[in-house]
KEKOLRO-496466 format. One record per residue: residue number from 1; residue in one letter; x, y, z of N, C-alpha, C in turn. Coordinates in Angstrom, 3 decimals. Layout:
residues N
{NUM; A; {X; Y; Z}; {X; Y; Z}; {X; Y; Z}}
...
END
This chain:
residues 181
{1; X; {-7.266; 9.437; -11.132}; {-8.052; 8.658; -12.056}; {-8.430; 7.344; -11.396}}
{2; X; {-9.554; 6.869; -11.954}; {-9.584; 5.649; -10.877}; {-9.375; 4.573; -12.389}}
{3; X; {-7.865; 4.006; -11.620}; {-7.213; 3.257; -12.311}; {-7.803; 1.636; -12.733}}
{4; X; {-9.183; 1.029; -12.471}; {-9.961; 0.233; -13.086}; {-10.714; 0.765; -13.652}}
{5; X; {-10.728; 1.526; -14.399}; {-11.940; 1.826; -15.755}; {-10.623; 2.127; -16.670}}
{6; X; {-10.831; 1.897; -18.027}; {-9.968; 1.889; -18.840}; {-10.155; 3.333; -19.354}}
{7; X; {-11.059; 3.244; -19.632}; {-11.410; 5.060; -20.133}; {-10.823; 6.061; -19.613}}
{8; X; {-10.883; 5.521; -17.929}; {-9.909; 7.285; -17.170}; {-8.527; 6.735; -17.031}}
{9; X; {-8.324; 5.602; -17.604}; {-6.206; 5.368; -17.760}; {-6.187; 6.407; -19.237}}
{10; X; {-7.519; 5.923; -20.219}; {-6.961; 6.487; -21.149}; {-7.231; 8.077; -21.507}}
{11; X; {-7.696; 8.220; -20.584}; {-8.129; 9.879; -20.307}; {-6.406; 10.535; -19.288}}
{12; X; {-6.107; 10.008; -18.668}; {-4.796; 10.118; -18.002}; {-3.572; 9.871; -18.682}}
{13; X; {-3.381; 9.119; -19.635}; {-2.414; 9.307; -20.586}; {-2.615; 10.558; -21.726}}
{14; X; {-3.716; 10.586; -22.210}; {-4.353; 11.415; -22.780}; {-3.372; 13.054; -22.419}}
{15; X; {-3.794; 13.264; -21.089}; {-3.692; 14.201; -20.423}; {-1.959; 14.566; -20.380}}
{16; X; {-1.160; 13.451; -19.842}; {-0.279; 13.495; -19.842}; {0.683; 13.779; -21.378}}
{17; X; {-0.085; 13.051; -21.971}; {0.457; 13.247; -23.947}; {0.163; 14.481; -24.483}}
{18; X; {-0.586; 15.313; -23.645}; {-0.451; 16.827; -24.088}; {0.187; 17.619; -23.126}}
{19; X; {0.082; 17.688; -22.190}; {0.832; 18.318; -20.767}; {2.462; 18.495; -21.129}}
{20; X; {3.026; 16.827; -21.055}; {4.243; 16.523; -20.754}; {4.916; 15.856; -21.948}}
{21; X; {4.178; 15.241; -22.651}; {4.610; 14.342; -24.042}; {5.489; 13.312; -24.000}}
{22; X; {5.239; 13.100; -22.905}; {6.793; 11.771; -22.074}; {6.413; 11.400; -20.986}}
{23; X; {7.258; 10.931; -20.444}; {6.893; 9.847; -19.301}; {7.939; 9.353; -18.953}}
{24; X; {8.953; 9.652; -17.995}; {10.407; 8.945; -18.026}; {10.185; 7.814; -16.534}}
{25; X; {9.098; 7.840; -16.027}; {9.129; 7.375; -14.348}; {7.903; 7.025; -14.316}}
{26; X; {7.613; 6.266; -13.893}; {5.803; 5.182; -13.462}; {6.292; 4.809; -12.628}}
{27; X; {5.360; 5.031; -11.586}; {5.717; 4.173; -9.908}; {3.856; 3.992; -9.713}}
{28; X; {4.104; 2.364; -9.725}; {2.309; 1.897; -9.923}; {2.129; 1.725; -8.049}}
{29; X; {1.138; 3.193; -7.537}; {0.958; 2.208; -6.216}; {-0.098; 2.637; -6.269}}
{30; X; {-0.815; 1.739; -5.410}; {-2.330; 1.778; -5.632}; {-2.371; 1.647; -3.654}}
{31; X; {-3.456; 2.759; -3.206}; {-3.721; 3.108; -1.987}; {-5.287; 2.056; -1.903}}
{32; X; {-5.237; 1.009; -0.884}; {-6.416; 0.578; -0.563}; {-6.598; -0.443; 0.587}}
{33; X; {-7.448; -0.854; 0.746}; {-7.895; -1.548; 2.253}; {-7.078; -3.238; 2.295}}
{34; X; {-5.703; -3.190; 2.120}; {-5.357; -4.049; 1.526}; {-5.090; -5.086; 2.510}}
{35; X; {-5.068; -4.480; 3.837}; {-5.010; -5.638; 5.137}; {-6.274; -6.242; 5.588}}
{36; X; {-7.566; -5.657; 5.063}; {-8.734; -6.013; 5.738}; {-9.159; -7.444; 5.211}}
{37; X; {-9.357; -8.711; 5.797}; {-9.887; -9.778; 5.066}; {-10.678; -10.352; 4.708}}
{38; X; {-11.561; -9.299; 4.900}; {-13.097; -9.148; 3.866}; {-13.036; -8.805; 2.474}}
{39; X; {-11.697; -8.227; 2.391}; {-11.964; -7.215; 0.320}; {-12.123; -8.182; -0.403}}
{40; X; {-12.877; -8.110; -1.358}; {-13.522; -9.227; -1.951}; {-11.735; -9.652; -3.004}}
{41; X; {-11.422; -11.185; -3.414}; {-9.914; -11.286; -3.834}; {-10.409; -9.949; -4.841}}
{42; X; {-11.230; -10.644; -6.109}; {-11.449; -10.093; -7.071}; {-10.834; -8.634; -7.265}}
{43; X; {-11.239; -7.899; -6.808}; {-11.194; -6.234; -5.826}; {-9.544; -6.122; -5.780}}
{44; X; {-8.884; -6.865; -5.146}; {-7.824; -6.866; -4.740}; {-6.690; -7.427; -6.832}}
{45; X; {-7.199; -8.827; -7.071}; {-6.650; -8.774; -8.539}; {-6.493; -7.754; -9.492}}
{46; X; {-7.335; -7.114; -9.347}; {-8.062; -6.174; -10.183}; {-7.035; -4.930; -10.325}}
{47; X; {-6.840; -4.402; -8.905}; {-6.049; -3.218; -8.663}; {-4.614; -3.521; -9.148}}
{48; X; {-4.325; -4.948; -8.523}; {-2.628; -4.747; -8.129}; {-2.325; -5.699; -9.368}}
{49; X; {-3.080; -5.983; -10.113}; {-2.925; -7.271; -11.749}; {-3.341; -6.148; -13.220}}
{50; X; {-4.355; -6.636; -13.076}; {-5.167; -5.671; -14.311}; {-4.949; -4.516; -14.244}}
{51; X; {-5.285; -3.554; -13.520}; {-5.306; -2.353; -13.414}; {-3.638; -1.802; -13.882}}
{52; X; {-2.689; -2.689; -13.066}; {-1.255; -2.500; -13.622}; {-1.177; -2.615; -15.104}}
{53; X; {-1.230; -3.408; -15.552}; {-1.173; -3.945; -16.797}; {-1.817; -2.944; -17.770}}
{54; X; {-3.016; -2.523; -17.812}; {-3.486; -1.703; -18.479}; {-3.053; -0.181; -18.232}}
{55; X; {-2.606; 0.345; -17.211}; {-1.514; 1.466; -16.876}; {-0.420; 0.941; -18.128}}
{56; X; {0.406; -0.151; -17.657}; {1.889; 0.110; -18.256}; {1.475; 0.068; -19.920}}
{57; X; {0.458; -0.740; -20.158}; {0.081; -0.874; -21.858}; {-0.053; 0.468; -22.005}}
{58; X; {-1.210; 1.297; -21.391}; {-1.852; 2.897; -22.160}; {-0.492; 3.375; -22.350}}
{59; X; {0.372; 3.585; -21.236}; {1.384; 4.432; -21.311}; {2.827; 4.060; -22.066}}
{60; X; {2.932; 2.619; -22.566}; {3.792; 2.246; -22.741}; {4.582; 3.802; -24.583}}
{61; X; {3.395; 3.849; -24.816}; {4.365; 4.750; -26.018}; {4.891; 6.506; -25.547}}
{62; X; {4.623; 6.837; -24.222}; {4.830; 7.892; -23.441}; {6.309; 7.437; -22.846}}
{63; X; {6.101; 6.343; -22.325}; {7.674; 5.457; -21.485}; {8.468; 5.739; -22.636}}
{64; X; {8.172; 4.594; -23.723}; {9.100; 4.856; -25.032}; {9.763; 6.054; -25.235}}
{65; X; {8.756; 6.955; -25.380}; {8.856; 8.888; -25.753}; {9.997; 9.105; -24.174}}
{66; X; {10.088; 9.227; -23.186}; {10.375; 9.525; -22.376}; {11.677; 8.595; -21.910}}
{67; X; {12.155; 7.452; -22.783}; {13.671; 6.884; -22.721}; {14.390; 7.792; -23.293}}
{68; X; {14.092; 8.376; -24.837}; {14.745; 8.977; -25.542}; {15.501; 10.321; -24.541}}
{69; X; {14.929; 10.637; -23.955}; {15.554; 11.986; -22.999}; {16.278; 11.640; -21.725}}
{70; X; {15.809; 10.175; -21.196}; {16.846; 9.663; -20.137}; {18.286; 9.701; -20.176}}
{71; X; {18.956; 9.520; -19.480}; {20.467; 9.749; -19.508}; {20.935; 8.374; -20.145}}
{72; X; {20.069; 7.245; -19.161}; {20.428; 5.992; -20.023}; {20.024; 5.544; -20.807}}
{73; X; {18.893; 5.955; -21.440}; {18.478; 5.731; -22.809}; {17.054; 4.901; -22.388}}
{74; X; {16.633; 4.831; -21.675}; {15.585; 3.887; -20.993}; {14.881; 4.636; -19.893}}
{75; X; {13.496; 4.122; -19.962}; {12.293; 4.993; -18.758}; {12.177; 4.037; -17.600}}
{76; X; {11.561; 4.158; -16.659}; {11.630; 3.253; -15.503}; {10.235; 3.156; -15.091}}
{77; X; {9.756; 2.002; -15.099}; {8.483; 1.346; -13.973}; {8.961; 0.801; -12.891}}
{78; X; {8.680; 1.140; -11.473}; {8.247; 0.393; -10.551}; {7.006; 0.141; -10.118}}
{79; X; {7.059; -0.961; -9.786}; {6.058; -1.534; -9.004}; {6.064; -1.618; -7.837}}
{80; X; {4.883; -1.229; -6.599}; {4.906; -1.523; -5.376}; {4.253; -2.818; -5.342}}
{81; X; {5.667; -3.846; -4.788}; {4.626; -5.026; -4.526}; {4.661; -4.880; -2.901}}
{82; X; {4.921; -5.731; -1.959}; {5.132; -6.440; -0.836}; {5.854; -7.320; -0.152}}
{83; X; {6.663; -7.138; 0.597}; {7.543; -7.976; 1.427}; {6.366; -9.652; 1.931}}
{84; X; {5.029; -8.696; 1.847}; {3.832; -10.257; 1.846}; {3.680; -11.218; 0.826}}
{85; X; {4.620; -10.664; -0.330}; {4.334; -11.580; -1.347}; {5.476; -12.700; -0.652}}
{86; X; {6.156; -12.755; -0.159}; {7.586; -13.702; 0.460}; {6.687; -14.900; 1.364}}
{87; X; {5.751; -13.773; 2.371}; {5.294; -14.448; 3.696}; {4.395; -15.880; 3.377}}
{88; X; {4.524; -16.377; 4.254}; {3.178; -17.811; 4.962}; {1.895; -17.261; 4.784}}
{89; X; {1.027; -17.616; 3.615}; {-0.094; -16.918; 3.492}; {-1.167; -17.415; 4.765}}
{90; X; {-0.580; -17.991; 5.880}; {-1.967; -18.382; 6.784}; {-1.021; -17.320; 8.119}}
{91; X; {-0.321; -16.171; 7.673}; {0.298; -15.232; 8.462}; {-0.703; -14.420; 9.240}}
{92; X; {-1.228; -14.036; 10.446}; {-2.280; -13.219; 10.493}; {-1.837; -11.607; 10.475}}
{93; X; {-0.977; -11.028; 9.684}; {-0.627; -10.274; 9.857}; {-1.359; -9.487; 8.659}}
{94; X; {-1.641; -10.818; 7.518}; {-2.171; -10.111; 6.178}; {-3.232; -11.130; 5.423}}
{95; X; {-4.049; -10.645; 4.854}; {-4.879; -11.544; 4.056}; {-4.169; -12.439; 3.162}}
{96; X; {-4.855; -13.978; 3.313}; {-4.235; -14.400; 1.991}; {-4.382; -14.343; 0.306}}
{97; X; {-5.635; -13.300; 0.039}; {-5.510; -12.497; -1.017}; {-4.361; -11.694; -1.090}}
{98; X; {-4.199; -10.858; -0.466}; {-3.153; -9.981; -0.449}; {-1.857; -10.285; -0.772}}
{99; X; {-1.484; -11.485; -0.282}; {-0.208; -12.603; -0.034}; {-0.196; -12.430; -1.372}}
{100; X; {-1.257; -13.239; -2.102}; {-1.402; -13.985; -3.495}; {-0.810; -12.380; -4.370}}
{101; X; {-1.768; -11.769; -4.400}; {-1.560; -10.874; -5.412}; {-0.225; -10.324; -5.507}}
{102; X; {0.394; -9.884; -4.615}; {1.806; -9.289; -4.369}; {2.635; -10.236; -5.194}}
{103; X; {2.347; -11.263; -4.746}; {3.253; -12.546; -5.483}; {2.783; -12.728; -6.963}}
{104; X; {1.450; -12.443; -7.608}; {1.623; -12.381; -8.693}; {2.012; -11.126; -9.534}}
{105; X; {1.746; -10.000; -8.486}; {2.307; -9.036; -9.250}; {4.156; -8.911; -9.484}}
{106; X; {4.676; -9.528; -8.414}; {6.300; -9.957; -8.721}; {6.757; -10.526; -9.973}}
{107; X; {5.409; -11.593; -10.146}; {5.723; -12.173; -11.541}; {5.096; -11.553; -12.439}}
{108; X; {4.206; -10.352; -12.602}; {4.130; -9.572; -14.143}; {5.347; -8.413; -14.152}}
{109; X; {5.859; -8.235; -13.178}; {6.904; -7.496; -12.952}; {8.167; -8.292; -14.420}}
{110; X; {8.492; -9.579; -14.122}; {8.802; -10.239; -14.875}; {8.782; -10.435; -16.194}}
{111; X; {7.120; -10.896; -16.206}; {6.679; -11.227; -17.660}; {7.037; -9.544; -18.519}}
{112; X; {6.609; -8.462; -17.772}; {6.979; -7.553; -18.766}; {8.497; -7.193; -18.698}}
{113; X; {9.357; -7.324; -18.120}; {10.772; -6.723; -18.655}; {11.388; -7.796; -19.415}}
{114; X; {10.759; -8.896; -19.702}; {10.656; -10.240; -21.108}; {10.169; -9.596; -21.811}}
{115; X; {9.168; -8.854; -22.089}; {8.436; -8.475; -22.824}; {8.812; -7.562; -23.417}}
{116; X; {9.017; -6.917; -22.998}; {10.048; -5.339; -23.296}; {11.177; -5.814; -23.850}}
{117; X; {11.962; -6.319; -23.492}; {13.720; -6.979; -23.479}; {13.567; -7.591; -25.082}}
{118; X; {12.543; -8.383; -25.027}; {12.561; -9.132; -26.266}; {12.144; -8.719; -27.781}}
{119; X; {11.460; -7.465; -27.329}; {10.710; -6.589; -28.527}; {11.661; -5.111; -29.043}}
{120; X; {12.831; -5.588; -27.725}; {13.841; -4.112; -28.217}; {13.466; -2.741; -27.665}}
{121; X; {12.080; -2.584; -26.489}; {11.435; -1.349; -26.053}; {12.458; -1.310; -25.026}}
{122; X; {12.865; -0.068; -24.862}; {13.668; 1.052; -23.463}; {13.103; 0.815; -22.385}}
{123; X; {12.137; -0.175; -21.872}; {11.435; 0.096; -20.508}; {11.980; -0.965; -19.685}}
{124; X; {12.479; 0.050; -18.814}; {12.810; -1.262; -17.695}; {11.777; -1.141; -16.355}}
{125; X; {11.501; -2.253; -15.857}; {10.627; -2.641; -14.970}; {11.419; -3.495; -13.337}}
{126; X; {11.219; -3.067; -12.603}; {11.465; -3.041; -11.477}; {10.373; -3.494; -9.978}}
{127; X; {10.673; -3.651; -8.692}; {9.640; -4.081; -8.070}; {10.298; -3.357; -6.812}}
{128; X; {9.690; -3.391; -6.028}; {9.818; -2.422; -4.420}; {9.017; -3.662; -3.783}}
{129; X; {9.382; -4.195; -2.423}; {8.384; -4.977; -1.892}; {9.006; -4.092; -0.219}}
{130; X; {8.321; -3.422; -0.061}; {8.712; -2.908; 1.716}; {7.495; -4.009; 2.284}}
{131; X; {8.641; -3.791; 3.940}; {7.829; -4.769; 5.089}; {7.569; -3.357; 5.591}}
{132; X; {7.193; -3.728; 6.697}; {6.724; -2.787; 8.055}; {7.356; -0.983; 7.896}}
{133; X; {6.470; -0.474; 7.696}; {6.875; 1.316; 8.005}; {6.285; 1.446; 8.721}}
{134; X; {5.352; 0.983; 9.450}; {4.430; 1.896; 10.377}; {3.590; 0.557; 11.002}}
{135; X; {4.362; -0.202; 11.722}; {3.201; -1.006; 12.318}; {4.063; -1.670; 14.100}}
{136; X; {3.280; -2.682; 14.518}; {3.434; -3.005; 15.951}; {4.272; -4.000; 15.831}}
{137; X; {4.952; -4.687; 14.799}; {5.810; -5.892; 14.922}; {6.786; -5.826; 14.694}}
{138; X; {7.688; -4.712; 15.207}; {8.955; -4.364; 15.243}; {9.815; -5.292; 16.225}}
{139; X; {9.841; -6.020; 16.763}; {9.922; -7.037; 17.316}; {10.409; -8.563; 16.598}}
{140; X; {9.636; -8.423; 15.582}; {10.317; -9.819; 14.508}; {10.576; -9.181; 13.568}}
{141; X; {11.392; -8.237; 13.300}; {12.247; -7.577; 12.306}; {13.851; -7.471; 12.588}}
{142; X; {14.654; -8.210; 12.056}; {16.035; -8.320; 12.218}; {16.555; -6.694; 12.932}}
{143; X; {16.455; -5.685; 12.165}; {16.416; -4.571; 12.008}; {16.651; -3.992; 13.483}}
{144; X; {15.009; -4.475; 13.944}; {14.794; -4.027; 15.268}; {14.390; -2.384; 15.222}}
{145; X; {13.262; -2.272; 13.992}; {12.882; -0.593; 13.743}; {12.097; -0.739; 12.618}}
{146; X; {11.112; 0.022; 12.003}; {10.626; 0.247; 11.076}; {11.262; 0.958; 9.818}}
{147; X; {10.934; 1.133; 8.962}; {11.726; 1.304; 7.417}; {11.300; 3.135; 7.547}}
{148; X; {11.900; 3.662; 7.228}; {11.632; 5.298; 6.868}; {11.558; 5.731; 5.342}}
{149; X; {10.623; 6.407; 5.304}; {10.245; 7.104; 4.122}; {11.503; 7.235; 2.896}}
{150; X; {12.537; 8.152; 3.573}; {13.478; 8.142; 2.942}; {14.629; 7.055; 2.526}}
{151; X; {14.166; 5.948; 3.195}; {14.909; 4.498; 2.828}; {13.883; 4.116; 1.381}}
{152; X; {12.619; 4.031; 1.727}; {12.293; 3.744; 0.578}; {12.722; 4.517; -0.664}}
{153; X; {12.599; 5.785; -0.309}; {12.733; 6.941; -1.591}; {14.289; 6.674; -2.206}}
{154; X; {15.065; 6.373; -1.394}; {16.807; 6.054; -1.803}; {16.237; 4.843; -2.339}}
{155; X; {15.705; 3.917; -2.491}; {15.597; 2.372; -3.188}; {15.057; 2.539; -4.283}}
{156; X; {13.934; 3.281; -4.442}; {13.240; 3.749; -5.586}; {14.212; 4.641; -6.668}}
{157; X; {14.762; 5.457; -5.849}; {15.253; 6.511; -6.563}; {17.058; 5.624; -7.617}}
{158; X; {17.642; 4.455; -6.901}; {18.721; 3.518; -7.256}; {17.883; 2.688; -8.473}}
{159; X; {16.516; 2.331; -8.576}; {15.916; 1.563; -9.158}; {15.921; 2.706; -10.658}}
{160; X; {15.771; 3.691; -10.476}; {15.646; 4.813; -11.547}; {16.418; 5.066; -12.344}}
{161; X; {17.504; 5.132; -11.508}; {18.833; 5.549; -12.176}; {20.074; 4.674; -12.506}}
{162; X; {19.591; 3.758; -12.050}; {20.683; 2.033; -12.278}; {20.111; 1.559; -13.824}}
{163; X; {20.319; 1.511; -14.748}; {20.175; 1.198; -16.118}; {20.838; 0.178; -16.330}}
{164; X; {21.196; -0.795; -15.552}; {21.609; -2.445; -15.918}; {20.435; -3.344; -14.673}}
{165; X; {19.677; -2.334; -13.678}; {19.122; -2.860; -12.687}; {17.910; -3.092; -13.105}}
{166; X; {17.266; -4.177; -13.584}; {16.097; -4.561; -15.284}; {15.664; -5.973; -14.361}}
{167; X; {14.272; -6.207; -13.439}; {13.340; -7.220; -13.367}; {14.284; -7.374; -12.049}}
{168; X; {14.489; -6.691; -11.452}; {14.536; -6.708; -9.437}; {13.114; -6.541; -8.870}}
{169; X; {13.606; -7.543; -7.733}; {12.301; -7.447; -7.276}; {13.015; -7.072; -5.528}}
{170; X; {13.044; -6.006; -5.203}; {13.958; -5.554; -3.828}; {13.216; -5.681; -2.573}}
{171; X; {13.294; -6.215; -1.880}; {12.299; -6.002; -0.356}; {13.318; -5.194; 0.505}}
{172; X; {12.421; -4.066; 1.330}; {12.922; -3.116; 1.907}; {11.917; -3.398; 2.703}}
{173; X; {12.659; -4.402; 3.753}; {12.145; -5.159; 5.122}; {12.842; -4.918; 6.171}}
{174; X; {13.742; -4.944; 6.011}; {14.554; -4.665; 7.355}; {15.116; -6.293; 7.735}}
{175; X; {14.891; -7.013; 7.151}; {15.315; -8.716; 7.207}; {13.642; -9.101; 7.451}}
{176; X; {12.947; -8.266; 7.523}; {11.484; -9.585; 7.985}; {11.628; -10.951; 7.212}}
{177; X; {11.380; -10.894; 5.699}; {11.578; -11.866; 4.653}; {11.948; -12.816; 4.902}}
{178; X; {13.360; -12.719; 5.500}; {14.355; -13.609; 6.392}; {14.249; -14.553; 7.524}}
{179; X; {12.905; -14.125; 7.830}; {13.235; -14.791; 9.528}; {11.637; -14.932; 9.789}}
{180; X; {10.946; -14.405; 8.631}; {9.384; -15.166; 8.707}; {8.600; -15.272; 7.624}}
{181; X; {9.090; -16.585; 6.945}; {9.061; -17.304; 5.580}; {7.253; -17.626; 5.949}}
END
């Protein structure tokens, strides 16, 4: 679905509310040109702000539907933010749109498990920020290696099933965070 038009979120819940009738797991990642520093910000807000937001709203009564069958009584959102939301936005490693947004999406990460928490809804909300899986600066990574698929999938998968683990925001960097503020 292309997740900025509201119509095909609500054509995709839609879909899902007859298919599946629940929803126990949302993992918001959005695939796009997110290193290039031409994407217009806008472009970039849009996906990793709005576009979230109106995902977790359409679906929020599917999440609800889909605590009731969890083990812990609660559904799980993550969010993919970025280990760039941490970085020096004049880093040339990443746009400083990019920087920005990651970092505000950390904080709707926030505003909604307040939001949730305070209204009594089952949804807990969570954040993923990975550094480097696949790039040339293995070199200023504590680590001294890139992150593997299955490191992320074990972080995601602890974020799921931890039911006291409510508005983390985890970087799965390898120490980058650490050592290039």
């Amino acid at each position: 679905m292309d997740v900025t038009d509201e119509e095909d979120i609500k054509a995709g819940a839609k879909h899902l509310e007859d298919t599946e009738g629940k929803l126990d797991i949302l993992v918001n990642k959005f695939v796009y040109g997110a290193h290039d520093p031409l994407l217009p910000w806008a472009d970039l807000f849009t996906l990793d702000l709005i576009a979230l937001f109106f995902i977790v709203r359409t679906l929020q009564s599917l999440l609800i539907e889909g605590a009731s069958s969890c083990p812990q009584g609660t559904s799980s959102v993550i969010d993919m933010s970025s280990v760039a939301a941490k970085l020096n936005p004049s880093s040339p490693r990443v746009s400083v749109a990019y920087n920005l947004t990651k970092a505000a999406l950390d904080k709707l990460t926030h505003v909604l498990v307040t939001s949730f928490g305070e209204r009594g809804i089952p949804i807990r909300v969570n954040a993923l920020q990975p550094g480097p899986f696949a790039s040339d600066i293995v070199a200023m990574i504590p680590a001294r290696r890139h992150g593997s698929d299955a490191e992320m999938g074990m972080t995601a998968f602890y974020l799921v099933v931890s039911d006291y683990t409510n508005g983390a925001v985890l970087s799965v960097d390898g120490g980058l965070s650490l050592v290039n503020p």
